[in-house]
N, C-alpha and C positions, 0 to 999 in steps of 0.2 A: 379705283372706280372713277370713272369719267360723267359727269353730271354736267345734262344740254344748259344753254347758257336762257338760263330764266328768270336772275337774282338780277336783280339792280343794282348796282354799283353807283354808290353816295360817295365819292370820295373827291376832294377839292385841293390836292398837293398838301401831300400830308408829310413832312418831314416832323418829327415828333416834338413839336413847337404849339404855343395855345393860343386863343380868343375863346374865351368862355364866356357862354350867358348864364348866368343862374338860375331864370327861371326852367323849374322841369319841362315846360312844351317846348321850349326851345335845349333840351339836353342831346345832344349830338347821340352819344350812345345809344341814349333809349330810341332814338330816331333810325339807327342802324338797325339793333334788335328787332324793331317796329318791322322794318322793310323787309327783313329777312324771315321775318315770321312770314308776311303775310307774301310773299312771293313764294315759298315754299308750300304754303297751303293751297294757294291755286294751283302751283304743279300737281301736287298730290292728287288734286281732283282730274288736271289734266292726263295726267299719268294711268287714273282708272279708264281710262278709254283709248289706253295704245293697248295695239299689241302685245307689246313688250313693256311694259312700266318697269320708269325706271328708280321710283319710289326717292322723289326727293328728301324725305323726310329722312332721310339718312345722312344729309348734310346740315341738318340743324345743328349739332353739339359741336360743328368744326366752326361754324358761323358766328356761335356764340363764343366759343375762344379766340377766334381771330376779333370778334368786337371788343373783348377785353383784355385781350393782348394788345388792344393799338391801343385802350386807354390809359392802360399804364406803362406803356412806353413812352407816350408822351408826356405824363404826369412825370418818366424818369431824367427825361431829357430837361426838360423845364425847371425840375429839381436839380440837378446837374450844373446846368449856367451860373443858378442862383449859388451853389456851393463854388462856384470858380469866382461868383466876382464876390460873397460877402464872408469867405469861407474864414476863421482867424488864423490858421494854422496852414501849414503846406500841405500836410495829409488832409484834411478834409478838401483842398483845392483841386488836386491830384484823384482824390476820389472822384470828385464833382467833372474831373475835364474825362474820366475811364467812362461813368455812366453815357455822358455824353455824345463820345465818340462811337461804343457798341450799339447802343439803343438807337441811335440813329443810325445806322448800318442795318442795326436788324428790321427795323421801323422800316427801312426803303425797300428789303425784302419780305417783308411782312403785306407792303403795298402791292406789288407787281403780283404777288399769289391771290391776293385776293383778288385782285384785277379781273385775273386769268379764271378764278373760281365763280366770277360775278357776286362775289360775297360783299355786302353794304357793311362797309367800316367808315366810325365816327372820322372827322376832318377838324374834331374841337375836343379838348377836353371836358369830360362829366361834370356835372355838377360837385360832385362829391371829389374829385379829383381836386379840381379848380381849389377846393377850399382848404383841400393841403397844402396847396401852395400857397394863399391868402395868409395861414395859418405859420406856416413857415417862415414868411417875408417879414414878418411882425418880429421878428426874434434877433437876435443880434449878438454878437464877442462869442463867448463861449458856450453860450446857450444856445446860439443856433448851431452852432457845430454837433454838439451833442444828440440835439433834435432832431438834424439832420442825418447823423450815422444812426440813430434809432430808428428812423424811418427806413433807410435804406434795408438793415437786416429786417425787420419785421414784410417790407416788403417784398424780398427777394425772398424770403421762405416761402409764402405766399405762390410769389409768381412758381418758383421750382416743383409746386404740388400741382398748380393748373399746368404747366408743362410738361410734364413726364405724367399726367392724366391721359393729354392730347396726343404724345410719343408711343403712349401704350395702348391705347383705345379707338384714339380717334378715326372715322371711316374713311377720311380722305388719305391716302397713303400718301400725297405730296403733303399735307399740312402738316399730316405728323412725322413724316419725316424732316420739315424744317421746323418743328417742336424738338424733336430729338436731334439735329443739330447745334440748336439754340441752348438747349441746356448747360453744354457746360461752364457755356458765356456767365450763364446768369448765378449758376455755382462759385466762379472765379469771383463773380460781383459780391454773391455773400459773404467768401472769404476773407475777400478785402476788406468790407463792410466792419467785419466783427474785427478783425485787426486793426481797424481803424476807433474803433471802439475800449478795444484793450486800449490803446496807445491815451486817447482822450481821457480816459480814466485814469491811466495812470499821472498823465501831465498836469491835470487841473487838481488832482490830490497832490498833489508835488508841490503848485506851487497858492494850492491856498493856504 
């Protein structure tokens, strides 16, 4: 389904990298959310006076996954670096440099679709994002490793339900089609995650 270009497009070169503000009026996400509501409701209204309506409002639930698909790609990427430079182990370093490479790859395709869709995606990380990584930084040796592979599986199960939600349902057949793309990336990611998981559990019982 092809939808006229009426969305606003918020986006400021978004490689999945952060500056976050904390306070909520300045939260990038809820500010995408924001755009894309209110730019879909006055289609709607403009839409009852064509001919043809083309009922924007069928583009809501794409707009809202492509806004929270690009906050936690960037939340993965960001998380990513930090496991490459403070990571204690090779495996958690190697996780950290995987996350980084796909999610920014997906993150630049993620971009040009919404582009094309006029869909308003954040250019900063959430507030709530922001503070996993605040939350993360704090941590160090082995404790952050651990933290940081728990995060990652908890998160990729996550992303893999919003994913194959958007693969199966979603109205925009290109977005869900690079949903259903995108899956098996983020499968591989969980995989790894939890073997990476085994492996830190076994090592830090081993050598305490």
């Amino acid at each position: 389904m092809k939808f006229p270009l009426l969305l606003i497009t918020a986006i400021t070169g978004m490689p999945f990298i952060i500056s976050c503000n904390s306070g909520s009026n300045d939260d990038a996400k809820q500010k995408a959310d924001s755009t894309n509501t209110a730019n879909i409701d006055t289609a709607k209204m403009r839409d009852t006076s064509q001919t043809h309506p083309v009922h924007m409002a069928d583009l809501k639930p794409d707009a809202d996954f492509a806004v929270a698909a690009t906050d936690g790609g960037m939340l993965e990427v960001a998380l990513g670096k930090m496991a490459e430079q403070k990571g204690m182990t090779s495996e958690v370093k190697k996780l950290g440099a995987q996350m980084v490479k796909d999610h920014s790859k997906a993150n630049m395709e993620l971009k040009a679709l919404s582009m094309e869709k006029h869909i308003a995606i954040p250019s900063e990380m959430s507030a709530k994002c922001q503070k996993e990584v605040s939350d993360l930084e704090e941590k160090k040796g082995r404790d952050f490793d651990r933290a940081y592979v728990d995060l990652m599986v908890k998160d990729h199960k996550g992303d893999i339900e919003d994913f194959k939600k958007e693969a199966n349902s979603g109205n925009d057949a290109q977005m869900s089609e690079w949903a259903k793309k995108t899956l098996p990336i983020l499968e591989h990611h969980l995989n790894m995650s939890e073997e990476s998981q085994k492996y830190l559990n076994k090592r830090y019982t081993y050598t305490n």
